[in-house]
N, C-alpha and C positions, 0 to 999 in steps of 0.2 A: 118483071122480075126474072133474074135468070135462072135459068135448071139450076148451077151451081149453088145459086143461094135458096133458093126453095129445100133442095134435097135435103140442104143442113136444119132447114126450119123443119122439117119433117123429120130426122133422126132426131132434135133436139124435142120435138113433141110426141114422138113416138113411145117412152117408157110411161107417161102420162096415160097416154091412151092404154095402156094394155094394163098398167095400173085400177084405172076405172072398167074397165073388161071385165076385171077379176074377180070384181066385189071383195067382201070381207075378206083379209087375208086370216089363214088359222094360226093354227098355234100346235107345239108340239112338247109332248111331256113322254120322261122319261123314266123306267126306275124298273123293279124286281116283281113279279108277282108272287104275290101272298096269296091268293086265292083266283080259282076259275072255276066257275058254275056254268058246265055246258048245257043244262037246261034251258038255263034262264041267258045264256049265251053272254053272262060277263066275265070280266077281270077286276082285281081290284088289286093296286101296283103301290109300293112306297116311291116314291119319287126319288130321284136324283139329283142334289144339289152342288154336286162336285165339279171337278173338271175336266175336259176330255182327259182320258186316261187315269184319271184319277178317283173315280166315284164315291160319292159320300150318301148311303142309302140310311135317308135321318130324317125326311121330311114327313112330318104327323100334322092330319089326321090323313092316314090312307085313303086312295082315291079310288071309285069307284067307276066303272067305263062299260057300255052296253056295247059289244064286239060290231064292227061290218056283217051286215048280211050277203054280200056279194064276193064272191071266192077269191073274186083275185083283187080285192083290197085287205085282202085276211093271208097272213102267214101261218108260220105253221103252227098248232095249238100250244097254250105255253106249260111248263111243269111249275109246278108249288114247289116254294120252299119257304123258309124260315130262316136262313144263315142270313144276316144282314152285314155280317163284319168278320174276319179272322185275322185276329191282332198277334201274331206268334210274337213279337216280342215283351207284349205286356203279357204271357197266356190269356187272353180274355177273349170270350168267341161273344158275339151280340144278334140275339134273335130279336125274331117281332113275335109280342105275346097276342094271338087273336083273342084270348079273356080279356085283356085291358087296352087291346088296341092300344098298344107302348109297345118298348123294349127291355129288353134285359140282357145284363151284359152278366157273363157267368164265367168264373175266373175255372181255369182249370189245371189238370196237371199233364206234364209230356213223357209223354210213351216214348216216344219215336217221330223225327221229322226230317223228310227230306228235299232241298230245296233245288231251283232248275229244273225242274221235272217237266216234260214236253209230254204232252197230249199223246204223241206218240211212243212213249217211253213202257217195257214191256212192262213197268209194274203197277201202270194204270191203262193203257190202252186196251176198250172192250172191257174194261171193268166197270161195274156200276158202284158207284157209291151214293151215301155214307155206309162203311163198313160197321153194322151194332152187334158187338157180344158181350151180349148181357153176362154171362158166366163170367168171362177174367172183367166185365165192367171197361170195356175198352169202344169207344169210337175210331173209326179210322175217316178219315176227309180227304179228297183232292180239292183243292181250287185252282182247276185252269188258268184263271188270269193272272193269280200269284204266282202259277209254277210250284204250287206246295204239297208236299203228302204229309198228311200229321196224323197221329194216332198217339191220342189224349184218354184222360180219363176224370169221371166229373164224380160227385156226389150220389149215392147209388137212388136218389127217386127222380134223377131225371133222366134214366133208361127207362122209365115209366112213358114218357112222353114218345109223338110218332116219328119214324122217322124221318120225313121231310123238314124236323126242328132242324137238324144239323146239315140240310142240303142246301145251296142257295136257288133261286125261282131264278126262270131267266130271265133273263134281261129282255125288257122288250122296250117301242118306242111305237108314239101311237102320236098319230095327227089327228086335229079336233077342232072344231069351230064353235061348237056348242055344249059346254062343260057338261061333263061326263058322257057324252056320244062319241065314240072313235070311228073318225070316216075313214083310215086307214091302220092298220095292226102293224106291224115290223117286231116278229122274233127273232131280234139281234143274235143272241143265244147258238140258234139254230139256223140260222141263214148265213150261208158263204156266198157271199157279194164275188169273190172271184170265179165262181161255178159257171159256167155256159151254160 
């Protein structure tokens, strides 16, 4: 046989071999966290069904995931939230109810919204939100990914509720081989992929 023809029987059987190298290949799930217990060191994420860039946070029953014990498979910790949707053209904002493990879509009124709004832009840069005053009854919101500032106003007993109802959780992304074990963490959210 010659080198030539060997070499290519060997590239030709080469992704095989490293296939079976690899054993089980995992799996990776995406979505918002609704809750983190650093006690008990989990997350528990609505999933994403959508499309790149277009996310659809609607998959029920919430999932639950026991974090990396080893630092540098773990990002950085993730924030709670509750905003699952902000529809400014229907006004309808859609949380996750933790009582009925569902959602709720809750139709509201507009204040004020401004659209294009860059992360850097001084009327939200270094600001924290959700903005809640209970007195005039007003929410204020950014969404980053929208580019949105809104400042709504709802029914006055759902100023009763916390305010991470109106914030969204990050985004995170978690690789796993063994439902609900996360052998690695990735908060999207919070991790600049372009950073050295």
């Amino acid at each position: 046989m010659n080198k030539k023809l060997s070499r290519l029987i060997f590239l030709a059987v080469l992704p095989t071999i490293l296939l079976l190298g690899c054993g089980k290949m995992g799996k990776v799930d995406q979505g918002r966290v609704v809750a983190f217990d650093k006690a008990k060191w989990t997350v528990i994420i609505v999933s994403d069904k959508g499309e790149p860039g277009k996310p659809d946070y609607s998959v029920l029953p919430p999932v639950t995931y026991t974090l990396p014990k080893t630092p540098s498979e773990m990002g950085p910790e993730p924030k709670v939230g509750m905003r699952m949707n902000l529809d400014t053209a229907k006004k309808v904002i859609t949380i996750f109810d933790s009582s009925t493990q569902g959602f709720k879509k809750i139709d509201y009124t507009l204040i004020y919204q401004k659209e294009n709004v860059e992360k850097t832009d001084p009327l939200v840069a270094n600001k924290k939100f959700p903005v809640i005053d209970k007195e005039k009854k007003a929410i204020t919101i950014y969404s980053g990914r929208q580019k949105i500032l809104t400042t709504f106003t709802l029914p006055e007993e759902y100023f009763a509720l916390p305010d991470n109802t109106w914030d969204a959780g990050d985004e995170v992304r978690i690789y796993y081989k063994e439902p609900g074990k996360a052998l690695r963490f990735m908060n999207v959210t919070r991790t600049d992929i372009f950073q050295k």
